[in-house]
C-alpha positions in Angstrom: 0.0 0.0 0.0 1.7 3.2 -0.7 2.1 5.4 2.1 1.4 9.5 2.0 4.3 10.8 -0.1 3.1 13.5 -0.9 1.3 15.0 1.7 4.7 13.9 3.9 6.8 15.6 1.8 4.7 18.9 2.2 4.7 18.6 6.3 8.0 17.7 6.4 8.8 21.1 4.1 6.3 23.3 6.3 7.8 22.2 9.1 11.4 22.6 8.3 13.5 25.2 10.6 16.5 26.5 10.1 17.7 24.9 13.4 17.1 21.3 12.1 19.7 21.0 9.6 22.6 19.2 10.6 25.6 21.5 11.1 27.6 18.8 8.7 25.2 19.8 5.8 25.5 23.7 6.1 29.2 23.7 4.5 27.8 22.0 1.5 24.9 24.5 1.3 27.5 27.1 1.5 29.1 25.3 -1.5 25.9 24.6 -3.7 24.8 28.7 -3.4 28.5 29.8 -4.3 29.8 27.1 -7.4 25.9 27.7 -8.8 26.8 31.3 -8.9 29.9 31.4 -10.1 29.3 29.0 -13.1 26.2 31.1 -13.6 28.3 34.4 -13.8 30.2 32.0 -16.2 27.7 31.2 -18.4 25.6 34.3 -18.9 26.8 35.0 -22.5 26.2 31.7 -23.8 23.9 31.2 -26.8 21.2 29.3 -24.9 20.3 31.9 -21.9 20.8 34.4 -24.1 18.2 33.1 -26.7 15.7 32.3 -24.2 16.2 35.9 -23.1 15.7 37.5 -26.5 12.1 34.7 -26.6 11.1 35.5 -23.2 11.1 39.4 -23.7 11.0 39.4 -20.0 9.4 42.1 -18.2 8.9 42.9 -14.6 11.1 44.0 -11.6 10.8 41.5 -9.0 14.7 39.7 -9.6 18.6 40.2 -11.2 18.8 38.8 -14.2 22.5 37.1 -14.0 24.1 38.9 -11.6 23.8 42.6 -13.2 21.9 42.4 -16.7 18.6 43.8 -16.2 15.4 42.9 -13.9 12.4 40.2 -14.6 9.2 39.0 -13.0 10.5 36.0 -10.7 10.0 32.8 -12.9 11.2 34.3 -15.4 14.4 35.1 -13.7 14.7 31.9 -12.2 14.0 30.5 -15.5 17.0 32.5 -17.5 19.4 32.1 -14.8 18.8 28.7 -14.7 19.9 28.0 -17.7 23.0 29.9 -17.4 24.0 28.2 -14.7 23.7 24.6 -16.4 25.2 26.0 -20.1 28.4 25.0 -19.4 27.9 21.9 -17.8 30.9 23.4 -14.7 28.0 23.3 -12.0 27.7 20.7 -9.3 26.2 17.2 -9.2 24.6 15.0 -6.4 20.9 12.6 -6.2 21.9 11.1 -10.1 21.5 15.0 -11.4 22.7 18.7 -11.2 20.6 20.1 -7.8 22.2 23.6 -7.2 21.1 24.4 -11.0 17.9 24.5 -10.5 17.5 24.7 -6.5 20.0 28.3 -6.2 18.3 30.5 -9.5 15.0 29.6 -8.2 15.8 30.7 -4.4 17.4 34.1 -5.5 14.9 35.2 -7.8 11.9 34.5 -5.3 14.0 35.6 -2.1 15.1 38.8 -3.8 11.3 39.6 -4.2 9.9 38.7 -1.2 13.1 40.0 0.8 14.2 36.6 2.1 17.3 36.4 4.8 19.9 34.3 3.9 19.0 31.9 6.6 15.9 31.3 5.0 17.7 30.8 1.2 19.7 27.9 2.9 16.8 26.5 4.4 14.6 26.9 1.6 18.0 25.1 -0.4 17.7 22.1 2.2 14.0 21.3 1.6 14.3 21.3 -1.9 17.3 18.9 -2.1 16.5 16.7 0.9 12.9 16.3 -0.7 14.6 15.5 -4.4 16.7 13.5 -2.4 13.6 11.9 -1.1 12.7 10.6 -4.4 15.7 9.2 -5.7 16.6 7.2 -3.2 13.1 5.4 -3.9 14.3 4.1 -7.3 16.5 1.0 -7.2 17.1 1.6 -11.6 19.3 4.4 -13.1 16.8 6.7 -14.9 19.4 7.6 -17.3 19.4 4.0 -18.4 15.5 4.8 -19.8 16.8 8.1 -21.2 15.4 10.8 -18.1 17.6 13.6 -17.3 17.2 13.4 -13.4 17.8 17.2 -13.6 14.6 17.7 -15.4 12.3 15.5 -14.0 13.4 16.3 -10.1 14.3 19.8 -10.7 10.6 21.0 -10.9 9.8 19.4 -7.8 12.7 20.0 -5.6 12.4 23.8 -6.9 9.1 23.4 -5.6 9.7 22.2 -2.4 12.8 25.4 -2.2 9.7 27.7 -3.3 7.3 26.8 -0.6 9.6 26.3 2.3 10.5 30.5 1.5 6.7 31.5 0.8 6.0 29.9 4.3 3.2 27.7 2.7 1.5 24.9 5.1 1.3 20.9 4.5 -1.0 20.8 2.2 0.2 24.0 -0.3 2.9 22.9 0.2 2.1 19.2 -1.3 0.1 20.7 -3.7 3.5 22.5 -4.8 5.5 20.0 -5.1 2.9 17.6 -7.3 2.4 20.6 -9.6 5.9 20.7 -9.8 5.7 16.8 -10.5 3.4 17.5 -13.7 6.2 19.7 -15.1 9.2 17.6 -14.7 11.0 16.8 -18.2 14.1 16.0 -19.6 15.6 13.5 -22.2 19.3 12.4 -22.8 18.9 12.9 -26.3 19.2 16.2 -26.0 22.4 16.3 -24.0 25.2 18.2 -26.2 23.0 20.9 -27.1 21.3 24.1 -25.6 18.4 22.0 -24.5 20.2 20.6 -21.6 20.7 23.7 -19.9 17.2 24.3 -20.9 16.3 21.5 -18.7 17.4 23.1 -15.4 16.0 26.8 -16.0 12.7 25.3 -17.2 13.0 23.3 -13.7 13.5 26.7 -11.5 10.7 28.3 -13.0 8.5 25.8 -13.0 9.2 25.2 -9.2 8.8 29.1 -8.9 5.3 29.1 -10.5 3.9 26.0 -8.2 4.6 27.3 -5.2 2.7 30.8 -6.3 0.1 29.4 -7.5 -0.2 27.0 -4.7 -0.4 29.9 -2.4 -3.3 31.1 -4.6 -5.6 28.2 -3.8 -4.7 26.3 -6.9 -5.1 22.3 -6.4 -3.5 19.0 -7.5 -3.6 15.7 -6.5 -2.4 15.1 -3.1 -0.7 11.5 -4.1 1.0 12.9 -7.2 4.1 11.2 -5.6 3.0 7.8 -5.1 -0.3 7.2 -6.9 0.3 3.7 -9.2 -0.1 6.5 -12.6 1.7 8.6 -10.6 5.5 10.4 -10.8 7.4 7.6 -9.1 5.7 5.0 -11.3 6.0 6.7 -14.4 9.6 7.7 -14.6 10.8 4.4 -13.0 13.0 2.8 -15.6 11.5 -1.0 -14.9 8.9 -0.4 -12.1 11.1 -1.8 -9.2 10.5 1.6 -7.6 9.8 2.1 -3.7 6.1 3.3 -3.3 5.7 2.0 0.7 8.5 2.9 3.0 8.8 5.6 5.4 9.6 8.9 4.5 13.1 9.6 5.2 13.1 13.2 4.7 13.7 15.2 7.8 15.2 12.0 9.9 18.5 10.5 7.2 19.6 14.3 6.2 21.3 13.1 2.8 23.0 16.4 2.5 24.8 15.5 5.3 25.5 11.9 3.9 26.2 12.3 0.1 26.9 16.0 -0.1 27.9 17.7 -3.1 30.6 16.8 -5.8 32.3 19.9 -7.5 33.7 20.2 -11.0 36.9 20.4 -11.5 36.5 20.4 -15.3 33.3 21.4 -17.2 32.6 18.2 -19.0 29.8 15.7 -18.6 30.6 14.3 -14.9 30.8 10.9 -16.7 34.8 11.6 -17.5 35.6 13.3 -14.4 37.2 9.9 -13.3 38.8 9.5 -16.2 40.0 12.5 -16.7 41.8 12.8 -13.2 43.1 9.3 -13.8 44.8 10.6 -17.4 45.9 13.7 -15.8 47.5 12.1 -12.9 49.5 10.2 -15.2 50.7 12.6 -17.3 52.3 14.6 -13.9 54.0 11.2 -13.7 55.2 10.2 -17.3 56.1 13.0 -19.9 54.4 11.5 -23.0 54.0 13.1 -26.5 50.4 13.1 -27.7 51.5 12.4 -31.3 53.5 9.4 -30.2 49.7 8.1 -28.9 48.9 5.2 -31.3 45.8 3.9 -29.0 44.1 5.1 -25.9 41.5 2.7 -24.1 38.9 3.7 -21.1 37.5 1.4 -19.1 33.9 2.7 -17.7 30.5 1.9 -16.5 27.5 1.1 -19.6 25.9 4.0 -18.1 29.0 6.1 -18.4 29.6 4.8 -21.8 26.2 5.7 -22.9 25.5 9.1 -21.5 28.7 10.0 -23.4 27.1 10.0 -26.9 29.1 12.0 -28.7 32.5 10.4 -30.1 33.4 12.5 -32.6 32.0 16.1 -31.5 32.5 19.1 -34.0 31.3 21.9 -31.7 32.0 23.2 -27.4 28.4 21.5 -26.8 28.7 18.4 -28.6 32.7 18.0 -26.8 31.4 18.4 -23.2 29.5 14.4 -24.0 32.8 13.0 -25.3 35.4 10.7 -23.6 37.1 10.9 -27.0 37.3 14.7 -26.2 38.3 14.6 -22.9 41.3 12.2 -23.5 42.4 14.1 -26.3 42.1 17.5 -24.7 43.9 16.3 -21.9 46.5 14.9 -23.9 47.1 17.6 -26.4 46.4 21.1 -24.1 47.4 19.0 -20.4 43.8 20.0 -19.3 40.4 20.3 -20.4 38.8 23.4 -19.1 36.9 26.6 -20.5 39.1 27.5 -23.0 39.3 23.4 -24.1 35.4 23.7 -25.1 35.5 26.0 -27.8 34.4 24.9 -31.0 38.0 25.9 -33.0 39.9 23.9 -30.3 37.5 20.8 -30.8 37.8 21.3 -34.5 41.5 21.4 -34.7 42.9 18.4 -36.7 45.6 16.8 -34.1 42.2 17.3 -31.5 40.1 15.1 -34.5 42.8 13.0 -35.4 43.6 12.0 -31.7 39.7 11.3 -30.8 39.9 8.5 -33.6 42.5 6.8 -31.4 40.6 6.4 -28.4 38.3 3.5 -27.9 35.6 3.3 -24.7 35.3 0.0 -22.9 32.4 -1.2 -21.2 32.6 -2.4 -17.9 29.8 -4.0 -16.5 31.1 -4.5 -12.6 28.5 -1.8 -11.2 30.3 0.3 -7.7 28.3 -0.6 -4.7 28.8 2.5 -3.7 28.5 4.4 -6.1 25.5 3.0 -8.7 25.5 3.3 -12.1 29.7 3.8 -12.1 31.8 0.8 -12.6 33.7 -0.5 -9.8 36.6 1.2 -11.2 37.3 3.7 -14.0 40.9 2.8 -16.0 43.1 4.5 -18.6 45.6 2.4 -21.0 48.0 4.6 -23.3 49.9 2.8 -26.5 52.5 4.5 -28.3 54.4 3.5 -31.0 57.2 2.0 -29.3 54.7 -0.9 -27.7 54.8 0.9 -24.0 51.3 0.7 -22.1 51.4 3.8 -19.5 48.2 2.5 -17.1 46.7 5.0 -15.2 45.3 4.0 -11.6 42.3 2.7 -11.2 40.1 5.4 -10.3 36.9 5.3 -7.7 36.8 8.5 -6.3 36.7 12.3 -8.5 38.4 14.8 -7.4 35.8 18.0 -6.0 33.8 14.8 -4.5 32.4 15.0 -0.5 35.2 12.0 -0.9 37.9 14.1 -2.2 36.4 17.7 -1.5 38.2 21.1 -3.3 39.3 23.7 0.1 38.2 26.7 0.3 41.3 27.9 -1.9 40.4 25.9 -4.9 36.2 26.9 -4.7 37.7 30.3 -4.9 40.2 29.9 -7.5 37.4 28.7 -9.5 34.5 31.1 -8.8 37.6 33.8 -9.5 37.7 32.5 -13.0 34.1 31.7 -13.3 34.1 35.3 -12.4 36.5 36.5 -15.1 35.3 35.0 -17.8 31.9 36.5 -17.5 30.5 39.6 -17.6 28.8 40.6 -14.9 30.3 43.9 -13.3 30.5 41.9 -9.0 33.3 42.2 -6.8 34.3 38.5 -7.2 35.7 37.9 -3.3 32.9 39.9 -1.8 30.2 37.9 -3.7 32.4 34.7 -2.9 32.6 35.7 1.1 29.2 36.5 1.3 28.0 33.1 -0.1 30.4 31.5 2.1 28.4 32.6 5.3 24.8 33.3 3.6 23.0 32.6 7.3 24.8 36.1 8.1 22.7 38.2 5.3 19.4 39.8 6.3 18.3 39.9 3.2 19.1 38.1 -0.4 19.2 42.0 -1.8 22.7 42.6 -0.1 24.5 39.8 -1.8 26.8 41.8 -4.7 25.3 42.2 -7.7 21.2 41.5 -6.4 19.0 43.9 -6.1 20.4 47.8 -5.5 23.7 45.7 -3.5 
């Protein structure tokens, strides 16, 4: 019999306090609010938020539109913002999907209008994840193997969740939030390596702004969205071995405590992250010439393997969904970061020749701890003279709660996050600031919000 998921969800958001979260989880809040910022600073002038704010025309004066380039009504805000925060692909990754993306552009475009403290933007930031949390942890199947984008079909609801628990609603608007939020989750893997991705997240921070207002209005929805047998659970669940009876969790195993936050290093699908440090650990141990490369071989998960669908990528996009890519890049330039993903440096010819040399090998031991990874990810290197440089076999990324970046590195890259967009914010103030956000009064007196 499935239990009340929905309505549970809603109580445990109304009657979340600031006081309840675990002291453990408030670093990783600290970091969700200030890598989501950065790589949204980052991403501003890409194509896709850009386009969607040419479509969306956006009017209004209730929120910043990326940090300093004009005002919008609210979900709009959220929903531009959004996708500049995903458009690279640099922002952080926990619960099978991106959470800040969508979770921190929908808290700072309703808590700049309705004046929320900071406290409340990290408790607001708890509710949603903890309740997206909620949800995944119910599925036993990887919902990429069926070909969701976890980012677009939790996003709505967890920005939901983040919108009621800073409107204040009760249990039941609350619920009703949250399953409106349900009825707008979407998001396929198809479209990964393209502007629709990112489009995924923003779409997921507006939506969650709309369902809490409108919830707050009186409108309805069903209050076992959730769990209901046609419901959200059942109908994203990749083979129906999906968890419709236990207790909710919510509220009593904090799993921002438990699984935290990973941090890019590199701004590539999170798929080669193991790789990549595995290929970039051993070049800082052997000095070996790209061109003298006859053969490189990956070993990683089927999930891994597939999300990475792009193996001979012409374009920045289409690279960022390439293990072929990421060796090469790493290879050729000793990295793969920003300046890697541009479409000349993905075009140029040793870049194309090298991605033909590098083949992707399924493993099909799955981590225990770690599902949908294989227990292990590997890189072999040939070279002409017969040698076989083997990386070590990786199982923990680098930016992970495992192997977490200090406080050093998160500013070294919000600094350049910073640099390479436009937005007109004194980068270490912002950075401090969303480093201790509990301190603010009010979202307006973070840099760059508001008259700040």
């Amino acid at each position: 019999m499935p239990i009340a998921l929905t309505l549970g969800l809603g109580k445990f958001i109304a009657g979340l306090r600031y006081r309840d979260i675990p002291e453990d989880a408030i670093p990783f809040i600290h970091t969700g609010f200030t890598d989501c910022v950065g790589v949204m600073i980052a991403g501003a002038g890409e194509p896709a938020p850009q386009l969607v704010r040419a479509m969306l025309a956006p009017a209004g004066d209730e929120a910043t539109l990326l940090f300093g380039a004009g005002r919008a009504a609210a979900p709009e805000a959220a929903w531009i913002n959004g996708t500049a925060a995903h458009a690279l692909d640099f922002d952080d990754v926990a619960q099978r999907g991106h959470p800040s993306t969508v979770l921190v552009p929908a808290i700072l475009a309703e808590a700049e209008t309705i004046g929320a403290s900071g406290a409340a933007m990290m408790l607001a930031y708890a509710a949603g994840y903890e309740t997206w949390a909620e949800l995944v942890r119910r599925e036993a199947d990887q919902h990429h193997n069926k070909g969701w984008h976890p980012t677009g079909i939790f996003g709505a609801i967890g920005a939901a969740a983040a919108c009621a628990s800073l409107r204040r609603l009760d249990a039941t608007q609350a619920a009703h939030a949250i399953a409106l939020g349900a009825s707008q989750s979407a998001g396929l893997m198809s479209n990964f390596g393209t502007m629709t991705k990112p489009f995924h997240a923003g779409r997921s921070a507006h939506a969650g702004v709309v369902s809490a207002r409108l919830a707050e209005k009186g409108y309805t929805a069903a209050l076992d969205t959730l769990e209901h047998p046609q419901g959200f659970l059942a109908a994203v669940s990749p083979a129906g071995r999906v968890d419709r009876e236990s207790a909710i969790e919510a509220g009593r195993v904090w799993k921002l405590a438990r699984t935290g936050l990973s941090v890019k290093k590199y701004p590539l699908c999170y798929c080669t992250h193991r790789a990549l440090d595995g290929m970039l650990d051993l070049l800082r141990s052997d000095r070996i010439d790209a061109d003298k490369v006859s053969r490189v071989t990956v070993s990683t998960s089927r999930r891994n393997a597939t999300m990475l669908r792009n193996h001979a990528p012409q374009t920045g996009l289409e690279a960022k969904f390439s293990m072929e890519f990421a060796m090469a890049s790493a290879l050729i330039a000793g990295r793969a970061g920003l300046a890697e993903l541009s479409d000349g440096f993905v075009r140029r010819a040793d870049v194309q020749a090298l991605m033909q040399r590098v083949v992707v090998k399924v493993d099909e031991r799955e981590d225990p701890a770690a599902p949908g990874y294989a227990i292990y990810d590997e890189v072999t290197l040939e070279t002409g003279g017969g040698a076989r440089p083997l990386s070590a076999r990786v199982t923990q990324v680098r930016g992970s709660p495992e192997l977490p970046l200090s406080r050093e590195e998160l500013w070294t890259k919000f600094e350049g996050c910073v640099q390479v967009g436009t937005a007109d914010v004194p980068a270490k103030d912002l950075f401090d600031a969303l480093m201790s956000l509990e301190r603010l009064a009010q979202a307006r007196d973070l840099p760059g919000l508001g008259n700040a």
